[in-house]
N, C-alpha and C positions, 0 to 999 in steps of 0.2 A: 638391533633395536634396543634403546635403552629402557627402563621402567617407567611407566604411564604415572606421570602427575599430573592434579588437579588442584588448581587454586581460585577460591573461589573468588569475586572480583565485584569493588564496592561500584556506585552510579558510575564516578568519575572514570573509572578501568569501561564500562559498558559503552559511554558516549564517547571515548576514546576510540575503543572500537567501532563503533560506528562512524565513526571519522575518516575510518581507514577504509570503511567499505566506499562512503560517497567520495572520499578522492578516487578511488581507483572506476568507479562507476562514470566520474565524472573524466575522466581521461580519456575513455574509452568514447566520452559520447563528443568531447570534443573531435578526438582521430578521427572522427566516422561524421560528423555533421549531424548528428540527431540530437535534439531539441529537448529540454526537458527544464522544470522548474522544483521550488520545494512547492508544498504544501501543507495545506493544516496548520499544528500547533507548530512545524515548522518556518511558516511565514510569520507567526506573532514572534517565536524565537529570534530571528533574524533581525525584524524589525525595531526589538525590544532590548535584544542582548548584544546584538551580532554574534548570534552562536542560541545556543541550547534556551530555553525554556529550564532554569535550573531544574525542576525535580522531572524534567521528562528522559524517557532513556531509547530515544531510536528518533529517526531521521525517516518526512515523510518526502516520496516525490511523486510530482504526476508527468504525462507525456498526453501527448494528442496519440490518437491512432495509429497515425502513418507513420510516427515517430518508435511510439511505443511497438509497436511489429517489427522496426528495422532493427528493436535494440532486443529484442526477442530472439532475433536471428543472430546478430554479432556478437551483443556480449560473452556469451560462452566460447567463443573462439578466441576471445582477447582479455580476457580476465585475467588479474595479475593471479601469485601462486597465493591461495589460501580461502578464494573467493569463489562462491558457486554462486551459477543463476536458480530459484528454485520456482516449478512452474505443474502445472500438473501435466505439461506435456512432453517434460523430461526425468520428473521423481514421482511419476503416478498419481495414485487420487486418497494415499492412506496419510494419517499426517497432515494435512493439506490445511490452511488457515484458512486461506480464500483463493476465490478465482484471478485474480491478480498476480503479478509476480513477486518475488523476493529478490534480494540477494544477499547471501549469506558469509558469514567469515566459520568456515567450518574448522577453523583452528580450536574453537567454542563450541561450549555446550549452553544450552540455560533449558529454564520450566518457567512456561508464561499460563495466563489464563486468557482465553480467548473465547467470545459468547459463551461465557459459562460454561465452557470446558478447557480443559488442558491437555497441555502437549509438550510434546520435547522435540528441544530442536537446537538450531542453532542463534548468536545474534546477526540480525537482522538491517535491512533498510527494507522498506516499502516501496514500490514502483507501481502506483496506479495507472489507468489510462481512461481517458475522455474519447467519449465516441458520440458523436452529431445524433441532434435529436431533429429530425425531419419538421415533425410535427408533437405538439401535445398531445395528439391522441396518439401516436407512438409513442410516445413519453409511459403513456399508463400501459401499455401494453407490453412494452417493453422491461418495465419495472414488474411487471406482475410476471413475465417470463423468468425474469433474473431470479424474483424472490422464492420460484416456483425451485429451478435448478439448484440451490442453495439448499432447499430441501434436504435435498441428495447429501450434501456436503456435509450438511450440521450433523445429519444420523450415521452419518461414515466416522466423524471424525468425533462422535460423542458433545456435542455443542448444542446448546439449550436456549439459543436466544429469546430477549424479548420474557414476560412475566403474563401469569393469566389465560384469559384467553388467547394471545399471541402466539406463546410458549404449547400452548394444546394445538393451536393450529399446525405448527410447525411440524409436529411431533405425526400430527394424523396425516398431514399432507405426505410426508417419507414413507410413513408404513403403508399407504394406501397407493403410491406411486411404484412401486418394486424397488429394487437396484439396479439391473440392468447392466451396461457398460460405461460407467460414470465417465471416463474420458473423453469418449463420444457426446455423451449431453455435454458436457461440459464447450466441448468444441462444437459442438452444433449453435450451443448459444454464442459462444464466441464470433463464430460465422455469421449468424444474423444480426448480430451490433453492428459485424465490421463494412457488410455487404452497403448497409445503412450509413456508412461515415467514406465510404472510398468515393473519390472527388466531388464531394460536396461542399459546401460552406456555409452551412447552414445557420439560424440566427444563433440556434439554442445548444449546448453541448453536457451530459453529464455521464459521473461517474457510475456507469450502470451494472459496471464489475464489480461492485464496494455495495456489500452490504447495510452497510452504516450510512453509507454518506448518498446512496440511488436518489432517493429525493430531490437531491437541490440540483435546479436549474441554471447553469452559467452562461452567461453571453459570449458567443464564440470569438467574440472581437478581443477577450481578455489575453486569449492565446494568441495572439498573432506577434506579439512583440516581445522581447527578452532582453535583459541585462545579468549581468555579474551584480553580486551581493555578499559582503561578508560575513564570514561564517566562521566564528572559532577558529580563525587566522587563514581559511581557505576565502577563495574567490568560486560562490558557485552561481548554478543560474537560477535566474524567477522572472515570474512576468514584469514585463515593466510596470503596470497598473494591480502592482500586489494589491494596494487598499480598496479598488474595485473587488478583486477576488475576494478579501477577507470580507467584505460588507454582504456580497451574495453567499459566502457559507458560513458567515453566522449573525448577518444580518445587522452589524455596527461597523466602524470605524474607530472606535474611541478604545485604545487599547493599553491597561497600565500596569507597572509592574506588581504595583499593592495588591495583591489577589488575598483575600482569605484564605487561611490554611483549609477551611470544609470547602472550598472551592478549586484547591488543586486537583488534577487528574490524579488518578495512583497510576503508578508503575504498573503494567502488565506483564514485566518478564518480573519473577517471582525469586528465581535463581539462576546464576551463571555462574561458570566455571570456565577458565583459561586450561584445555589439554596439552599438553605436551607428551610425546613420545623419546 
């Protein structure tokens, strides 16, 4: 084993790397038939750049249910060498960002800030998932579930979201709730999303696993259709009616490169480093 270097590694090296996690993510979900899109700042990226959202540094993607479970099970068995799936039902519950999955280039190190705490880890891609919202009044009940179990999370993982009164609620909700077997909550809530979205087709679809984003309500007809997109020289997928999706989560279609500097996002991975052995 030769001596352990570390170099640390500007945006361009970051989105590089994350380049290399969604081909290889994206390989895997072709072989297998499972469905998936970008999302987020990643559809204005695409639309806008074909590729990156210059100052942004990770690649968002989302899956339906039935999708996002089938690539729960596979990925880790066909992952190229360097790429880990990161889940809490395979790397426990210390660490943990969200209830959501990852995928990691563990060749990498970084230190990100996430709801007002940090952590170390590795870089990353985002793999959310969309689960059927029956009804509106599941919808509130469902989100008052989620935002309860997260709980759990923010005080395990030192995470302070939200300011004020928000931020005190969070805080008294964990201390008052125990710890318990956070796995188990964690998978009981999983359970009752998914029990809720298995053959259904329901009108309404949201991401109930996503902290940030539980709110908004998508029309489940946005998923049913997909294309290829380009992407900083790959071909990946998105829904065919991306500008639908971009108008229900952030409520416009009109999208332009001229952003204000006080209007970029910042970076949230804070440091990276490339290991070698």
């Amino acid at each position: 084993m030769g001596n352990r270097k570390e170099e640390a590694l500007t945006l361009a090296d970051i989105q590089k790397c994350c380049l290399g996690i969604v081909a290889d993510v994206d390989r895997v979900c072709r072989e297998n038939g499972i469905e998936y899109s970008l999302c987020g700042g990643s559809v204005i990226g695409a639309h806008l750049y074909q590729g990156f959202i210059p100052w942004d540094d990770d690649i968002d993607l989302m899956m339906t249910r039935e999708h996002y479970d089938r690539f729960l099970s596979l990925y880790p068995k066909n992952a190229g060498e360097g790429y880990h799936l990161h889940h809490y039902s395979t790397d426990g519950t210390e660490n943990l960002p969200a209830l959501f999955c990852r995928v990691e280039d563990v060749r990498t190190s970084m230190h990100e800030q996430i709801a007002r705490g940090e952590r170390d880890g590795h870089v990353f891609i985002d793999v959310t998932v969309m689960d059927q919202v029956p009804t509106k009044l599941y919808f509130k009940l469902a989100r008052l579930y989620a935002g309860y179990t997260y709980t759990f999370l923010y005080r395990q993982n030192g995470m302070t979201p939200g300011t004020g009164w928000k931020k005190a609620a969070f805080s008294l909700a964990g201390l008052l709730a125990g710890r318990g077997d956070l796995a188990a909550r964690y998978a009981k809530l999983e359970n009752y999303l998914r029990t809720h979205s298995a053959g259904r087709k329901t009108r309404y679809c949201a991401e109930l696993l996503s902290a940030a984003y539980s709110g908004i309500l998508y029309e489940q007809r946005v998923f049913m259709h997909y294309r290829d997109i380009a992407f900083e020289g790959l071909k990946l997928r998105i829904v065919r009616d991306y500008m639908d999706y971009l108008y229900m989560r952030y409520g416009r279609r009109e999208f332009s490169r001229e952003v204000p500097e006080d209007q970029r996002q910042a970076q949230h991975i804070k440091s990276m480093q490339s290991v070698e052995d």
